[in-house]
N, C-alpha and C positions, 0 to 999 in steps of 0.2 A: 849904956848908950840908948838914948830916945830915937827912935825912926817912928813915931806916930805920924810925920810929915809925909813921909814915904808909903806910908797905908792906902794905895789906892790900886781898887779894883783890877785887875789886869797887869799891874805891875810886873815885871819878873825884877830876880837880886842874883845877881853872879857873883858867888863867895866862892871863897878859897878855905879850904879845913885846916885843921891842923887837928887830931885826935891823938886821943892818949897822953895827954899834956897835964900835968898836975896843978893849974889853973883854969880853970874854962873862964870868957871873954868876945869879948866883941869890940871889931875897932874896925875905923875906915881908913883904909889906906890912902899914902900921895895923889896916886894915879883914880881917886874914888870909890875902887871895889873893897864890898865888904870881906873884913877877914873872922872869923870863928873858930877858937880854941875852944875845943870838949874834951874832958877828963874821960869819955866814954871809948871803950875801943871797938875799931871798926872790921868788926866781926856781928853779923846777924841783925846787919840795920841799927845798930846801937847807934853810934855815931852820927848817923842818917838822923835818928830822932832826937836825937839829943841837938842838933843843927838847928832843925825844924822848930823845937820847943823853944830856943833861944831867941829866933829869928821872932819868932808870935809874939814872948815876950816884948822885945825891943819895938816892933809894929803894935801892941796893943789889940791883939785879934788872938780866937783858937787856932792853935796848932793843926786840926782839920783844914782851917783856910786857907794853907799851905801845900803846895804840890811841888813834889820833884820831878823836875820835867827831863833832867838829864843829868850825871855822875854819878850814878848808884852806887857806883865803885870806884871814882873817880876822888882824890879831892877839890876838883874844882865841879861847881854844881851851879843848877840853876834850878831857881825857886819860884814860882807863879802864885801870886795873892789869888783866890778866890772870889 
């Protein structure tokens, strides 16, 4: 999925996880919010980075330019562009 649209400074993205999944993915839901399947489990931030690196991808930016600003432990998260 392309979100280079959505690449803009100050932005934040309220996703929804799903980890441990034996597909990783990225889709936008009915209601708009993005959803993120990682194969990674969420144990010691894995999961965490593996969101984060997907999300850069899909925006076309580093995965640095990304901040989690809330769910550390949570699967629902919010993500601040840089």
């Amino acid at each position: 999925m392309d979100l280079r649209d959505l690449a803009v400074s100050g932005t934040t993205f309220a996703i929804r996880v799903s980890p441990g999944a034996r597909r990783a993915g990225l889709s936008r839901g009915e209601d708009g919010q993005l959803r993120v399947v990682v194969t990674a489990v969420p144990e010691k931030g894995r999961a965490n980075d593996a969101v984060r690196r997907m999300l850069a991808k899909a925006l076309g930016v580093a995965p640095t330019r990304l901040t989690l600003l809330r769910g550390q432990t949570s699967r629902d998260k919010l993500f601040r562009l840089d």
